[in-house]
PyMOL commands that place a pseudoatom at each C-alpha (Angstrom):
pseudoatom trace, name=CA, resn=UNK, resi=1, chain=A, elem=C, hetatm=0, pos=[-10.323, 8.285, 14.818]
pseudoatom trace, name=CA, resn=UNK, resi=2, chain=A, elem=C, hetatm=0, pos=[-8.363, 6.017, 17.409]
pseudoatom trace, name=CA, resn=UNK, resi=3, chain=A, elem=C, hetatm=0, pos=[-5.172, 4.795, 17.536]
pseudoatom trace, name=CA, resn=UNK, resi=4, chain=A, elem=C, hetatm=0, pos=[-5.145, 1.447, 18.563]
pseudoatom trace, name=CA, resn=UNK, resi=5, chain=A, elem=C, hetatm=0, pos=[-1.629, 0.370, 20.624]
pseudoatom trace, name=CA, resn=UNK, resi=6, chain=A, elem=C, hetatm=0, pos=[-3.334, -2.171, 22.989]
pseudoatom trace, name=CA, resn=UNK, resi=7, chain=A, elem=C, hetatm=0, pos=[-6.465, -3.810, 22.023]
pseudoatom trace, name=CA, resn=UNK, resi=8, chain=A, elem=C, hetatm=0, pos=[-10.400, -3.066, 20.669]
pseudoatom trace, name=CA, resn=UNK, resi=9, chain=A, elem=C, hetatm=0, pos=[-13.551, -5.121, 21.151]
pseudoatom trace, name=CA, resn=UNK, resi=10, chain=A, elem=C, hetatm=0, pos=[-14.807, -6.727, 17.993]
pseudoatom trace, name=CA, resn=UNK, resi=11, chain=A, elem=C, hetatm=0, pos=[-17.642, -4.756, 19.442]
pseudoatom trace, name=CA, resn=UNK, resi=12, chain=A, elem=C, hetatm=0, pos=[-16.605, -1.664, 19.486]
pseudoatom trace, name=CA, resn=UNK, resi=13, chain=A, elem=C, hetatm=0, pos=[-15.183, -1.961, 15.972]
pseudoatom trace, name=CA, resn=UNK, resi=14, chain=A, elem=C, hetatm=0, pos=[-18.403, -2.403, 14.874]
pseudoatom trace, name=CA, resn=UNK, resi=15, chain=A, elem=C, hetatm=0, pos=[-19.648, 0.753, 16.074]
pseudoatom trace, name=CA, resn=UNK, resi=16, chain=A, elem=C, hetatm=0, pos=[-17.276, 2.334, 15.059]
pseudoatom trace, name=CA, resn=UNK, resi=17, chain=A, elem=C, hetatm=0, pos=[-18.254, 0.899, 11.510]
pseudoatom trace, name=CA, resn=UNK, resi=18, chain=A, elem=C, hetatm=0, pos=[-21.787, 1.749, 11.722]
pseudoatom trace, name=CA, resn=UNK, resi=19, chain=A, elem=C, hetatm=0, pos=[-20.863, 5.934, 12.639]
pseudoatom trace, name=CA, resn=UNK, resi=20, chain=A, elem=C, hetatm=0, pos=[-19.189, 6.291, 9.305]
pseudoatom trace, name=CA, resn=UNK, resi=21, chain=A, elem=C, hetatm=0, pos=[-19.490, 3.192, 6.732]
pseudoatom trace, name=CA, resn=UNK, resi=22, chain=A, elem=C, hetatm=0, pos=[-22.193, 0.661, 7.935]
pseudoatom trace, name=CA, resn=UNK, resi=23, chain=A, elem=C, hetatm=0, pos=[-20.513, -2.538, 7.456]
pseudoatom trace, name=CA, resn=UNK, resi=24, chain=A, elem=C, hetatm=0, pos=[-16.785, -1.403, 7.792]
pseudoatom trace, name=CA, resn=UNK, resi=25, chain=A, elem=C, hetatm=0, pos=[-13.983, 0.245, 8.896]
pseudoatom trace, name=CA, resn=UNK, resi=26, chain=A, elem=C, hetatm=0, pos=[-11.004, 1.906, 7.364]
pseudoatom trace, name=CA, resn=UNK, resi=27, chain=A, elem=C, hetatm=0, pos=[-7.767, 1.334, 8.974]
pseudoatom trace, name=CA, resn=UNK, resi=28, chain=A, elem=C, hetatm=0, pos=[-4.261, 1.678, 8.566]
pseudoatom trace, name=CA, resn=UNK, resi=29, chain=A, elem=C, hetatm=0, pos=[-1.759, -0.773, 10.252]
pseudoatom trace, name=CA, resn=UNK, resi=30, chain=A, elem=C, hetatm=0, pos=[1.898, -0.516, 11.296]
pseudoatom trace, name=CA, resn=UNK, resi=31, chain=A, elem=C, hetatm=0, pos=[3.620, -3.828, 10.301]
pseudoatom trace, name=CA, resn=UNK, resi=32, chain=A, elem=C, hetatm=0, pos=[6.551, -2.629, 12.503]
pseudoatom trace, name=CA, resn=UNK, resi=33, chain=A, elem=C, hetatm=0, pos=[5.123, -1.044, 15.657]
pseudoatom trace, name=CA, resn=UNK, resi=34, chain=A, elem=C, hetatm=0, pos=[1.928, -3.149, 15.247]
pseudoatom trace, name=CA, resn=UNK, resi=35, chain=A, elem=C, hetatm=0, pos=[0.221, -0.748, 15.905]
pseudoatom trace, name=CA, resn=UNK, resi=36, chain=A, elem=C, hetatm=0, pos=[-3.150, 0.507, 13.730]
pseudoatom trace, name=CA, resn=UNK, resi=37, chain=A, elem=C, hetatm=0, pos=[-5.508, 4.234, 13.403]
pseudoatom trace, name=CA, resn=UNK, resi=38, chain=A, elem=C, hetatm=0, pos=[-9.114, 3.132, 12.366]
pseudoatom trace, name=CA, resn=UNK, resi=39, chain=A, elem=C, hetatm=0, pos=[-12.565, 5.225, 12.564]
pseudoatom trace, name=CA, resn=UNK, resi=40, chain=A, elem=C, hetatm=0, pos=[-11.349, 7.490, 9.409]
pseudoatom trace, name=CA, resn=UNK, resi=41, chain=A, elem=C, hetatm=0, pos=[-13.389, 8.317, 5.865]
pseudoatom trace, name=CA, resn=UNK, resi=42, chain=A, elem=C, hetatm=0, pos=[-10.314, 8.258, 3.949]
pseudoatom trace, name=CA, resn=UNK, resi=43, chain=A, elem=C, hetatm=0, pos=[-6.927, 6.232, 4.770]
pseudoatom trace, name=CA, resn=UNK, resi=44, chain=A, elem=C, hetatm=0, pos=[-5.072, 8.926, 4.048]
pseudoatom trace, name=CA, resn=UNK, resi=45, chain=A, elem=C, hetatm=0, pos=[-6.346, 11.038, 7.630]
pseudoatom trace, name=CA, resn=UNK, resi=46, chain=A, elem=C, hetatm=0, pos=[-5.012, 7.499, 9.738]
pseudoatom trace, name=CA, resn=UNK, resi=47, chain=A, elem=C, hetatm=0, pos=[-1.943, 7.314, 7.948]
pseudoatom trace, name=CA, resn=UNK, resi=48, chain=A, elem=C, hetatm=0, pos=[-1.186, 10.927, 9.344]
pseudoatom trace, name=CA, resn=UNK, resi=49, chain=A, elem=C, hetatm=0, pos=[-1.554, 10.056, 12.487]
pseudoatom trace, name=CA, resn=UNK, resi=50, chain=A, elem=C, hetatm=0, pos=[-0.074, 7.043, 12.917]
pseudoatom trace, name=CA, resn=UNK, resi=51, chain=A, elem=C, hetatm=0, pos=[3.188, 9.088, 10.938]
pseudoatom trace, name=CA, resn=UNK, resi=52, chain=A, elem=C, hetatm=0, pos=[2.712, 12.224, 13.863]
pseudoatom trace, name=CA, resn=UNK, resi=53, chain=A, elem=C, hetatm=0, pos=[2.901, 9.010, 16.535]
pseudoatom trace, name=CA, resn=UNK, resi=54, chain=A, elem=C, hetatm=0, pos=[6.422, 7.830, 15.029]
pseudoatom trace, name=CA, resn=UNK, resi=55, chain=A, elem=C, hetatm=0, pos=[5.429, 5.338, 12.371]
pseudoatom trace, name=CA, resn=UNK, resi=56, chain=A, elem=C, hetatm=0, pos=[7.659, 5.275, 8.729]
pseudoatom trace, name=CA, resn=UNK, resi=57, chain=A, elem=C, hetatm=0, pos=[5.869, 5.447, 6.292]
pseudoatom trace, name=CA, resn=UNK, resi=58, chain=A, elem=C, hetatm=0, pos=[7.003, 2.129, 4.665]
pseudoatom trace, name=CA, resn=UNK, resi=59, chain=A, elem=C, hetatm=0, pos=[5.149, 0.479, 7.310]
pseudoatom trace, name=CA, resn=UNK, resi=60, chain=A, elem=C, hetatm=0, pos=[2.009, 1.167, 6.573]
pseudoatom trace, name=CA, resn=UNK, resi=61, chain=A, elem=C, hetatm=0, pos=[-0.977, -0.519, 4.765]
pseudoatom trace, name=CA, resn=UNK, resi=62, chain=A, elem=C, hetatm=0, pos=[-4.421, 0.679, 4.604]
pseudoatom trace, name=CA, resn=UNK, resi=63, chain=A, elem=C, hetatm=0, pos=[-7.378, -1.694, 4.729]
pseudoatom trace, name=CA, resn=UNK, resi=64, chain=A, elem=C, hetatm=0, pos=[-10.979, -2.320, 5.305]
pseudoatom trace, name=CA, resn=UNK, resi=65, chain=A, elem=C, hetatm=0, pos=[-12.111, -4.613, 8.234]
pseudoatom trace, name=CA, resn=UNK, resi=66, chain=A, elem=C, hetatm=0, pos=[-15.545, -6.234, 8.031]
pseudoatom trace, name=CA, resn=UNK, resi=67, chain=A, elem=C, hetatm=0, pos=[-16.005, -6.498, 12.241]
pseudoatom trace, name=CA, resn=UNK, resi=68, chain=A, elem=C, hetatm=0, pos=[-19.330, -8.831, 11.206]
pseudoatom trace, name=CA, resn=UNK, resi=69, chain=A, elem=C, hetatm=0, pos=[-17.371, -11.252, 8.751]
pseudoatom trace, name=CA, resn=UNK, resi=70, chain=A, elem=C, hetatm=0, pos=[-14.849, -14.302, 10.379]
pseudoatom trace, name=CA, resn=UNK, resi=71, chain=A, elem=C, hetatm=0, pos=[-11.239, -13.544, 10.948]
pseudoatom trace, name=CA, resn=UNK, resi=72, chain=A, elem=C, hetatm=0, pos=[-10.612, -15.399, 7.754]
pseudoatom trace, name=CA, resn=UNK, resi=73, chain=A, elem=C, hetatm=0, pos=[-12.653, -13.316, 5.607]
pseudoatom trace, name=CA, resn=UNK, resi=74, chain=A, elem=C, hetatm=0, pos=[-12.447, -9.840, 7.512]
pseudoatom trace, name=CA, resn=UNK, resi=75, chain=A, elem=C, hetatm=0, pos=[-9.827, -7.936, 6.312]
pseudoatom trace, name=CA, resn=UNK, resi=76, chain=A, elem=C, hetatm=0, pos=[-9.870, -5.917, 2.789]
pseudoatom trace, name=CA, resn=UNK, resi=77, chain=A, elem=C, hetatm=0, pos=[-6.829, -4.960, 1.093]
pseudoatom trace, name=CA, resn=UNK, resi=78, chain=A, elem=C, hetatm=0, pos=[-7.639, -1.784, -0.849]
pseudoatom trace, name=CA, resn=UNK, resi=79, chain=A, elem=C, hetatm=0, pos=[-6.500, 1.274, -0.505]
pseudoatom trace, name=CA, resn=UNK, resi=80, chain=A, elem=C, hetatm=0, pos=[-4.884, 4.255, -2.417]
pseudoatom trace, name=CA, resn=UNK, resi=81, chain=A, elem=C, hetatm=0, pos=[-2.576, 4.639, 0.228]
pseudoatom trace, name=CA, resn=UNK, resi=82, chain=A, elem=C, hetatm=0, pos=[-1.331, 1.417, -0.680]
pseudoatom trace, name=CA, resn=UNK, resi=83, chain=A, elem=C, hetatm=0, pos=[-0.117, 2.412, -4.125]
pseudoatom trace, name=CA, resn=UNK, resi=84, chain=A, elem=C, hetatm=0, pos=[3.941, 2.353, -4.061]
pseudoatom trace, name=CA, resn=UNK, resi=85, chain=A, elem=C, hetatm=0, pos=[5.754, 1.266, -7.060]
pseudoatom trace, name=CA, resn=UNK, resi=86, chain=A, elem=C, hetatm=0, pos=[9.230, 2.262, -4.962]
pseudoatom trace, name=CA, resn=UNK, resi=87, chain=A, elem=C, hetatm=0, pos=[8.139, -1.423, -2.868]
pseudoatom trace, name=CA, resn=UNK, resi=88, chain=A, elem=C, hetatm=0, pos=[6.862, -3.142, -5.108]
pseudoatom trace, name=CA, resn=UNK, resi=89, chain=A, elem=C, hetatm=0, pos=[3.604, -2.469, -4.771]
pseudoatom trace, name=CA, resn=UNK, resi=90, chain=A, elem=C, hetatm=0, pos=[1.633, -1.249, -8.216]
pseudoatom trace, name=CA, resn=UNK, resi=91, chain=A, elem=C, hetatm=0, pos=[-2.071, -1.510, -6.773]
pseudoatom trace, name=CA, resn=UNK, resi=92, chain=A, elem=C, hetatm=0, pos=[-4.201, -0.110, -4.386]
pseudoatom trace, name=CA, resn=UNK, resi=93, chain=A, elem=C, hetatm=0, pos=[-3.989, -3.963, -2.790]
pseudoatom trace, name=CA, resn=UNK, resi=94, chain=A, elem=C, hetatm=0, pos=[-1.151, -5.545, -0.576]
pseudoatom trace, name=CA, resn=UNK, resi=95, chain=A, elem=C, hetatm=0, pos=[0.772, -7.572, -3.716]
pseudoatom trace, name=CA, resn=UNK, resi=96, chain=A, elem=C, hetatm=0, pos=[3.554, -9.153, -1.101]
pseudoatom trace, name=CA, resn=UNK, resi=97, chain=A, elem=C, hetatm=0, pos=[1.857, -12.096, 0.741]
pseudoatom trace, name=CA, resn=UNK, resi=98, chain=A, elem=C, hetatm=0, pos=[4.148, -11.871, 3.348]
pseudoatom trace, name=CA, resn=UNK, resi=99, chain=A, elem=C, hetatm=0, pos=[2.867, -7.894, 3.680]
pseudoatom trace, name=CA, resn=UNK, resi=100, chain=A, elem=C, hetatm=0, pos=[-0.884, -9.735, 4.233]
pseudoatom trace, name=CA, resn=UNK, resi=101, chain=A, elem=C, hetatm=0, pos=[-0.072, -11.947, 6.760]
pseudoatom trace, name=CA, resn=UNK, resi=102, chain=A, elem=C, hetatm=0, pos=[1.478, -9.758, 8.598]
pseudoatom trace, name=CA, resn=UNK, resi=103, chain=A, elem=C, hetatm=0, pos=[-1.382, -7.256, 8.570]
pseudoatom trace, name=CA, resn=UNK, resi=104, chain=A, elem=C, hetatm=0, pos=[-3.644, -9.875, 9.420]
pseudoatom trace, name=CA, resn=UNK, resi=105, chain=A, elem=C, hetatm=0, pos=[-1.467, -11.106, 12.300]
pseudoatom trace, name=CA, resn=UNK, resi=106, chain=A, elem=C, hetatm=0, pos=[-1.510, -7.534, 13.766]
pseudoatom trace, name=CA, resn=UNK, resi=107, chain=A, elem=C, hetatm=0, pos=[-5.358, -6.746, 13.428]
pseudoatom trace, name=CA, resn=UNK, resi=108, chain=A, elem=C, hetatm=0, pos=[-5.953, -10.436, 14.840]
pseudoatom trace, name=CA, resn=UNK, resi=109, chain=A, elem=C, hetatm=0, pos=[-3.922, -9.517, 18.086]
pseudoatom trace, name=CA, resn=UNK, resi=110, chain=A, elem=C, hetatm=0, pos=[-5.497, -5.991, 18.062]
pseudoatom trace, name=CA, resn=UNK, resi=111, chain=A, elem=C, hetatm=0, pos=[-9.125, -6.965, 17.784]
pseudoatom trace, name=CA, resn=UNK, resi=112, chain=A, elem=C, hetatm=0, pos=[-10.635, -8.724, 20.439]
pseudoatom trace, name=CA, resn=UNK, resi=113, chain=A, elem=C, hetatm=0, pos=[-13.895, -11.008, 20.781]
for i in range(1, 113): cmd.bond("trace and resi %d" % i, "trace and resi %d" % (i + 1))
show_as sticks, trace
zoom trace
C-alpha cells in the first residue's frame, strides 16, 4: 500500500495493478488534502491509513482505477466504503457529481504519464 502525496507513474500504477488485481487498482482519495492510498485488496485497509495520516473521514471516496483505460474512462466509482446515507450518499457509487469531479481532478494531478 502507498500513500500517494506527490505524484505516481501511470506506470507504476499498473504494476501495482497487476501484484494484486490484474487490470486495476483500489484506491481511496482525499477530496480535501488531495491526497490518495492505493495498492490495497479491500478499500477499507487505505481508508485507515489515509485516517492515521490526518484525513476526515468525510473526505474520502474509494474507487477503482483502470491505469490501461484513458483518463476519461479510468476511474470506477464503487466501493462499500462509499456507502453514507449521513451525506447523501445511499450506494456503494459517488451519487454527488460534484464528489466525481473532484476525485477525478485529484487522481488526474496524482497520476502521471
Amino acid at each position: 500500500m502507498k500513500i500517494i502525496k506527490d505524484s505516481i507513474s501511470r506506470v507504476e500504477l499498473a504494476e501495482l495493478a497487476k501484484e494484486i488485481f490484474g487490470d486495476f487498482v483500489k484506491a481511496v482519495v482525499d477530496i480535501k488534502r488531495e491526497v490518495m492510498a492505493l495498492g490495497v485488496e479491500l478499500h477499507v485497509d487505505a481508508e485507515a491509513a489515509l485516517l492515521d495520516d490526518g484525513s476526515a473521514q468525510a473526505d474520502l471516496w474509494g474507487i477503482n482505477i483502470y491505469p490501461d483505460q484513458t483518463k476519461e474512462d479510468w476511474v470506477e466509482f464503487d466501493s462499500m466504503i462509499n456507502l453514507r446515507p449521513a451525506q447523501n450518499n445511499r450506494s456503494r457509487g459517488v451519487e454527488d457529481e460534484g464528489r466525481r469531479q473532484k476525485i477525478k481532478a485529484v487522481v488526474s494531478k496524482l497520476v502521471v504519464n
